[in-house]
C-alpha positions as a printed NumPy array, in Angstrom:
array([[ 10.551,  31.788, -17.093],
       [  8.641,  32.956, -20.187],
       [  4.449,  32.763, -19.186],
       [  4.331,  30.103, -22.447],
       [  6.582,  28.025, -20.384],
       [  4.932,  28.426, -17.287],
       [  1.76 ,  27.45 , -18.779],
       [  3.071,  24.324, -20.409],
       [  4.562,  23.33 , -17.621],
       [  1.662,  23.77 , -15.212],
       [ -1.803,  23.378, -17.242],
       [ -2.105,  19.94 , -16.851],
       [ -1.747,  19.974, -12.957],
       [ -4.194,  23.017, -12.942],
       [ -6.597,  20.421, -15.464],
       [ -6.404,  17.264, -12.946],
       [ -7.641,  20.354, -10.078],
       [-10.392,  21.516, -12.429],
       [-11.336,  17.774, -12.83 ],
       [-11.28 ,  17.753,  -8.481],
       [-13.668,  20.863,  -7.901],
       [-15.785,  18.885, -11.207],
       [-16.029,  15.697,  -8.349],
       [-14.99 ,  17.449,  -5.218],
       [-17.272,  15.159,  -2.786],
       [-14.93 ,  12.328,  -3.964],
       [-12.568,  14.014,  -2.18 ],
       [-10.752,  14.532,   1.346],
       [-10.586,  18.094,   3.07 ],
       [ -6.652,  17.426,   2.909],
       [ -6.521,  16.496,  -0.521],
       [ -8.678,  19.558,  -1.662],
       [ -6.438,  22.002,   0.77 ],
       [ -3.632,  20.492,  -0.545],
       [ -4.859,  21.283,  -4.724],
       [ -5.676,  24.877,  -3.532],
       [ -2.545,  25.855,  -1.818],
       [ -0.534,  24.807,  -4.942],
       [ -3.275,  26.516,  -7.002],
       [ -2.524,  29.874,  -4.68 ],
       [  1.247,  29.552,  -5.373],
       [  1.024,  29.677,  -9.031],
       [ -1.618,  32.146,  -8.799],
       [  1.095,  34.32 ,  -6.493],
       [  3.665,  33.146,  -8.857],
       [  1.616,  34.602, -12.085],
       [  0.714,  38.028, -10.547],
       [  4.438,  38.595,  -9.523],
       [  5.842,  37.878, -13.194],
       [  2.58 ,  37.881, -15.344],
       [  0.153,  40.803, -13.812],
       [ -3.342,  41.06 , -15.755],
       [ -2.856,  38.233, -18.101],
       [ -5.443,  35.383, -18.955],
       [ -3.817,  33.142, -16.558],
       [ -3.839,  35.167, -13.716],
       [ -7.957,  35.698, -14.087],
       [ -7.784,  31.756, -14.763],
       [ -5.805,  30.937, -11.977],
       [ -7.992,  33.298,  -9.492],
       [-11.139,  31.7  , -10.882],
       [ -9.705,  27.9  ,  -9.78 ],
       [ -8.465,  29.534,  -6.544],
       [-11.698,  30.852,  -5.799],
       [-13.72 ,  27.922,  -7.101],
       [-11.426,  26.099,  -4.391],
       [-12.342,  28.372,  -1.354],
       [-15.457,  28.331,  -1.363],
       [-15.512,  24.728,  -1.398],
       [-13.41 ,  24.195,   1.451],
       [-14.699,  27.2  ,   3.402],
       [-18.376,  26.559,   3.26 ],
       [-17.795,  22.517,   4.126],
       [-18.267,  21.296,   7.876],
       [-17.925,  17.722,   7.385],
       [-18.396,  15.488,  10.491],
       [-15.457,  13.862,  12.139],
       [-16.649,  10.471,  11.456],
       [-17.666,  10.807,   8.197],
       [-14.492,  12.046,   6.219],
       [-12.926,   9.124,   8.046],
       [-15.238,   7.161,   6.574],
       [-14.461,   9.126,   3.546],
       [-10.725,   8.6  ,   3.668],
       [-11.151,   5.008,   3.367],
       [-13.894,   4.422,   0.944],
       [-13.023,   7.078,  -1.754],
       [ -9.571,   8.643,  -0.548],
       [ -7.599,   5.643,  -0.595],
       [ -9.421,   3.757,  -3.669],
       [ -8.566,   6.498,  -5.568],
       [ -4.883,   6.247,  -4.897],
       [ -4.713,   2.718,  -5.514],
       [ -6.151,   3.696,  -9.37 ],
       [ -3.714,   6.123,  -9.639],
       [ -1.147,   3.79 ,  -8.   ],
       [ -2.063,   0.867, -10.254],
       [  1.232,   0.306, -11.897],
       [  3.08 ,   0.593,  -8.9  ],
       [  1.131,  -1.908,  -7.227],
       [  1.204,  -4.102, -10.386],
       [  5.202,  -4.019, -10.567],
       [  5.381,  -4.751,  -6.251],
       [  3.073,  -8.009,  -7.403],
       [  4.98 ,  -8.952, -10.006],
       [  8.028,  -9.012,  -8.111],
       [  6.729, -10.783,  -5.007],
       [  5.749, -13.333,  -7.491],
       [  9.059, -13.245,  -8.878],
       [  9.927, -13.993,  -5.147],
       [  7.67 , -16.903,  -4.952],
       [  9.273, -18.594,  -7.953],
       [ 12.852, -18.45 ,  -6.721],
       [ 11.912, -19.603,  -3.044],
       [ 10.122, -22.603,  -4.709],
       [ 12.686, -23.295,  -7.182],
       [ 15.84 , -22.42 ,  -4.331],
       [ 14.364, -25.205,  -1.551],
       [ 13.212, -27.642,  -4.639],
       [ 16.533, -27.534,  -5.35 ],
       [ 18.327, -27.412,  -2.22 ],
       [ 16.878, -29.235,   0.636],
       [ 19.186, -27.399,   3.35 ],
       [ 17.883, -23.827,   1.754],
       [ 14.949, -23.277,   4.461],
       [ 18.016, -24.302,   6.874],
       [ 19.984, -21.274,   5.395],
       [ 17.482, -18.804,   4.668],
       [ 15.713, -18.835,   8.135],
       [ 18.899, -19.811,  10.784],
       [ 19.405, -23.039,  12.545],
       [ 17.403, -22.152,  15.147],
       [ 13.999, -21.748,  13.763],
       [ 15.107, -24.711,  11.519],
       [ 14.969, -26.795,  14.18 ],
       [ 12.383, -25.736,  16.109],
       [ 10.166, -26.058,  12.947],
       [ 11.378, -29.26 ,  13.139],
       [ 10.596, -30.57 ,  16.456],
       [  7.178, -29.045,  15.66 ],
       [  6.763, -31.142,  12.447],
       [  8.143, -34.53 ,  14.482],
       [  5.269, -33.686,  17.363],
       [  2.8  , -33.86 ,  15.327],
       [  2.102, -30.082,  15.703],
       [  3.616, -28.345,  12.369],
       [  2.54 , -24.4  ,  13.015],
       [  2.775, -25.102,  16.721],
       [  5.347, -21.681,  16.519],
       [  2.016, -19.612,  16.222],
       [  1.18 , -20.786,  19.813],
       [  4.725, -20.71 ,  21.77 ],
       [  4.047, -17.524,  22.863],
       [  1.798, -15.225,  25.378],
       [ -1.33 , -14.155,  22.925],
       [ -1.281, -10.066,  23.713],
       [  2.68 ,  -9.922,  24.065],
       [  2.276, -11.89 ,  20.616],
       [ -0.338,  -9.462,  18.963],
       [  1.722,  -6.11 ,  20.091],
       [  5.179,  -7.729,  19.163],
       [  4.134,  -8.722,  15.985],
       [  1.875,  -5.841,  14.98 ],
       [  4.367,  -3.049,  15.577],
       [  6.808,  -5.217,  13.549],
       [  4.868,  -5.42 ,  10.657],
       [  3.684,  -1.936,  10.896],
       [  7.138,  -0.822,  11.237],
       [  8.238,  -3.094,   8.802],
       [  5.882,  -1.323,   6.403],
       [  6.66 ,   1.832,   6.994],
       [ 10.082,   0.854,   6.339],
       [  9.544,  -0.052,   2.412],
       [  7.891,   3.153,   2.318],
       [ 10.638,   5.342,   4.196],
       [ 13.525,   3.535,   2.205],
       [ 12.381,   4.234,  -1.015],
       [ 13.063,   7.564,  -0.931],
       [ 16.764,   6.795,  -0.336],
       [ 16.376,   4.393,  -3.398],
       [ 13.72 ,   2.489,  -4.936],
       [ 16.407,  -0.428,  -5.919],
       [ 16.241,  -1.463,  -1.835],
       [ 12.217,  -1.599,  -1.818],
       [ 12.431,  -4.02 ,  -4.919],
       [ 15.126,  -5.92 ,  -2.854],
       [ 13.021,  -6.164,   0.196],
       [  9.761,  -7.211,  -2.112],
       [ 11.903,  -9.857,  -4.072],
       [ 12.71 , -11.295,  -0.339],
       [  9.332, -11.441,   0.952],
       [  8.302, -13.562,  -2.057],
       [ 11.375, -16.036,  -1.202],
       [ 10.544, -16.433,   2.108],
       [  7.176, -17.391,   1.466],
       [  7.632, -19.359,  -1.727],
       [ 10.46 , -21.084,   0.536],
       [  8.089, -21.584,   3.793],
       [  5.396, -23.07 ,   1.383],
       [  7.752, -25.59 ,  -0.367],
       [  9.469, -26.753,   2.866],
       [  6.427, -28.188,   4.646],
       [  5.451, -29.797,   1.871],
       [  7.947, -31.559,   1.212],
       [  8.009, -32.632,   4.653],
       [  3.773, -33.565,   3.578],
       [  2.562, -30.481,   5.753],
       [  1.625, -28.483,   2.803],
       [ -2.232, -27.991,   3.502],
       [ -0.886, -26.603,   6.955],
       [  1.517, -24.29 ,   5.097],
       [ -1.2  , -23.489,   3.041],
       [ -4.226, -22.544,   5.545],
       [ -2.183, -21.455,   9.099],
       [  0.22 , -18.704,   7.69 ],
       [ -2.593, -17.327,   5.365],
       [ -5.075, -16.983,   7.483],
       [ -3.702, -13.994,   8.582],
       [ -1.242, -13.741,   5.421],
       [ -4.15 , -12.972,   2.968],
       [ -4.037,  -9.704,   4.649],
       [ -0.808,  -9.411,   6.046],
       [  1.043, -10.088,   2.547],
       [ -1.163,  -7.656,   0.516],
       [ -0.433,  -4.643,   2.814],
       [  3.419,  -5.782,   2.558],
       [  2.429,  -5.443,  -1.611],
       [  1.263,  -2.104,  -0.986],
       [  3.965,  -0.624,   1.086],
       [  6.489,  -2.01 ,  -1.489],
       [  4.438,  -0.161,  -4.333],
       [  4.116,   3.168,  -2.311],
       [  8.152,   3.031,  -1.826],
       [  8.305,   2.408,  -5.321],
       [  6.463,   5.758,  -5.848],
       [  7.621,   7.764,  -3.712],
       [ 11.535,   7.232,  -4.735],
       [ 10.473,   7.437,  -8.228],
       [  8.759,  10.615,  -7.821],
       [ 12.403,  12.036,  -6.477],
       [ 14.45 ,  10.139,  -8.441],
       [ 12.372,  11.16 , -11.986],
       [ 10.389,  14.081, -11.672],
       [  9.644,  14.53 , -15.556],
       [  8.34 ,  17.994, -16.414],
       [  7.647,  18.933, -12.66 ],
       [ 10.48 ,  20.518, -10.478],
       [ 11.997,  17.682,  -8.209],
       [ 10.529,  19.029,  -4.618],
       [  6.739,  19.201,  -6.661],
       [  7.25 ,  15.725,  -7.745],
       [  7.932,  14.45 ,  -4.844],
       [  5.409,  16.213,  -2.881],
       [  2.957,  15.043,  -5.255],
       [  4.436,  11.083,  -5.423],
       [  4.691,  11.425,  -1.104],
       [  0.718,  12.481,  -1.054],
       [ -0.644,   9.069,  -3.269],
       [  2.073,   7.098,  -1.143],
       [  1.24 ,   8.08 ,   2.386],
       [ -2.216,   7.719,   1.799],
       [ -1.603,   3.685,   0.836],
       [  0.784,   3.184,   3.439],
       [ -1.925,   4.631,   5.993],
       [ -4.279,   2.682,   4.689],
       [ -2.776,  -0.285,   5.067],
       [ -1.889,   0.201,   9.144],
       [ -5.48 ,  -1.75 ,   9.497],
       [ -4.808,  -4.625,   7.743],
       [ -2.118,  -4.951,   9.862],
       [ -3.525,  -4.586,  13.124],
       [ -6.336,  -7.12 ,  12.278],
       [ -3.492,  -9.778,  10.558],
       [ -1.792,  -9.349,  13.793],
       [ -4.73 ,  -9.592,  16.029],
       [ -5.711, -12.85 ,  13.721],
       [ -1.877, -14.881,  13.891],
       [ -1.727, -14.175,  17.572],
       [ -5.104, -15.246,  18.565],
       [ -6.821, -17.203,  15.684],
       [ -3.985, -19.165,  14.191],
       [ -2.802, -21.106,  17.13 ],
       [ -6.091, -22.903,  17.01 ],
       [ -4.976, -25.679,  14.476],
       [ -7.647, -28.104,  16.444],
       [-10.067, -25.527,  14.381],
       [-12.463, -27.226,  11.421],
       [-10.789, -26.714,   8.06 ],
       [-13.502, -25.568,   6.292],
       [-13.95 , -22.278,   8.992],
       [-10.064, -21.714,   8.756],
       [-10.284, -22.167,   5.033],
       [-12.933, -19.95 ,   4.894],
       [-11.028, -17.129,   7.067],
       [ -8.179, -17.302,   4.107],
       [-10.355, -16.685,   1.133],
       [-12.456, -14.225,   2.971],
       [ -9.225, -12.007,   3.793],
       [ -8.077, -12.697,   0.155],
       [-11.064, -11.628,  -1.454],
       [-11.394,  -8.529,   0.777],
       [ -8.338,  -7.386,  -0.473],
       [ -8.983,  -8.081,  -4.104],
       [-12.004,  -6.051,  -3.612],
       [-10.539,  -2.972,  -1.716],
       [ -7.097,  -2.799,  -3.347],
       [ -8.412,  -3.992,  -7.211],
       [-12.019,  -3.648,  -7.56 ],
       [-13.605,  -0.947,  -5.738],
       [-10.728,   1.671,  -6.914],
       [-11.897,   0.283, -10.765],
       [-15.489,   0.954,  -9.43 ],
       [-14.63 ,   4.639,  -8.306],
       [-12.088,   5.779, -11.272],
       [-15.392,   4.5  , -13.543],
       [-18.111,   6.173, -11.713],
       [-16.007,   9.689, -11.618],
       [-15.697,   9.182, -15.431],
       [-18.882,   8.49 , -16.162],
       [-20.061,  12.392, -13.896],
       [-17.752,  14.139, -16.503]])
């Protein structure tokens, strides 16, 4: 490889590390360790091929600029958690925002068809969920207790049962879009049509502010984490699947990192979604306006975390340059 070529195909990776050590407090120990180890290979990389050359000195400078950085930090435990979540992962989200745009847009897609599928088809709830959750959904709706399923069951076997699931399940849209990206998209469309599907079937059976308020209340956290997963899987397989300029182990290395870090991120929301359908929304016999106001709180917490506060970052680090 000719050093022109090595330069073109590096400088803008070793300009979006500059641009880290120009806001390196917005950053994570792991993400900066991560920037200087590349930044050490390509310095290795140059002295091997390209001995006293401009890029060498420029690469040393970075790599130095890097070290004593990380060397002469000693964060607290506490706080880079802190850190993780408040800069770390807003930060990924920004960078993410296209992924997590096209997962929304195709839950939504989702939506549409389950609507549309059990408008059209009164017997597609039936199909779609299995006779036996048909008809216990049923009985429910005949007793007079519609989201009585959110009760039938012990309320810690419920919360560990359904938070490893959905943790797992998670991780899976993640995982499986490195094999493709095609069975993430599948998985999102799904989601969508179960819910859209759910939502139509109670009311037309004149349940729908039930359908509206019990699944959400733990749903307007639940379902956003599921969007976020989907988008990471999204990344990550496209990182291997079309590395552009970079070689295809960089790209995905680099695609894994943003990925990992929304996927982690989203094991919270999770845990509190499952701690909230297992003990929370059994309690039908609740006011409206508190359960109401336990949906739109979780929905505009993740608004803010996932939408607004990443915005409020990227704009902040801009305006420092």
């Amino acid at each position: 490889m000719t050093e022109e070529r090595f330069i073109s195909k590096n400088k803008y990776l070793w300009d979006r590390y500059q641009n880290m050590l120009d806001g390196w407090k917005l950053y994570s120990p792991n993400e900066l360790g991560q920037a200087y180890l590349s930044v050490c290979s390509d310095l290795a990389y140059a002295q091997s091929h390209y001995p006293d050359t401009q890029v060498c000195e420029s690469l040393n400078a970075l790599a130095l600029q890097f070290h004593h950085i990380l060397y002469r930090r000693q964060p607290q435990r506490w706080t880079e958690l802190l850190h993780f979540f408040t800069h770390t992962v807003p930060l990924s989200f920004y960078r993410s925002r296209m992924f997590l745009l096209l997962s929304l847009c195709l839950f939504i897609i989702g939506e549409v068809v389950g609507v549309m599928s059990q408008c059209l088809d009164a017997e597609y709830f039936r199909q779609f969920f299995g006779e036996r959750y048909y008809d216990e959904t049923m009985d429910n709706i005949n007793s007079g207790n519609p989201m009585g399923i959110y009760g039938s069951d012990d309320e810690i076997e419920m919360y560990f049962a359904i938070t490893i699931n959905n943790m797992m399940c998670g991780m899976i849209y993640f995982i499986k879009g490195l094999l493709t990206p095609i069975y993430t998209i599948y998985m999102t469309v799904m989601t969508g049509i179960m819910d859209g599907c759910f939502t139509t079937f109670f009311f037309q059976h004149n349940e729908g502010v039930s359908a509206l308020i019990a699944p959400n209340e733990h749903g307007s956290l639940e379902l956003p984490a599921i969007i976020v997963c989907s988008a990471a899987g999204m990344q990550l397989g496209m990182g291997w699947f079309f590395p552009g300029k970079l070689t295809r182990m960089k790209a995905l290395l680099h695609s894994s990192q943003e990925a990992l870090v929304m996927v982690l991120a989203m094991m919270p929301f999770f845990m509190v979604a499952g701690f909230i359908e297992s003990f929370v929304t059994r309690h039908q016999e609740w006011p409206l306006a508190l359960r109401t106001a336990l949906v739109v709180s979780g929905l505009l917490f993740s608004i803010y975390y996932i939408i607004l506060l990443p915005r409020q970052i990227a704009r902040k680090m801009e305006n420092e340059k």
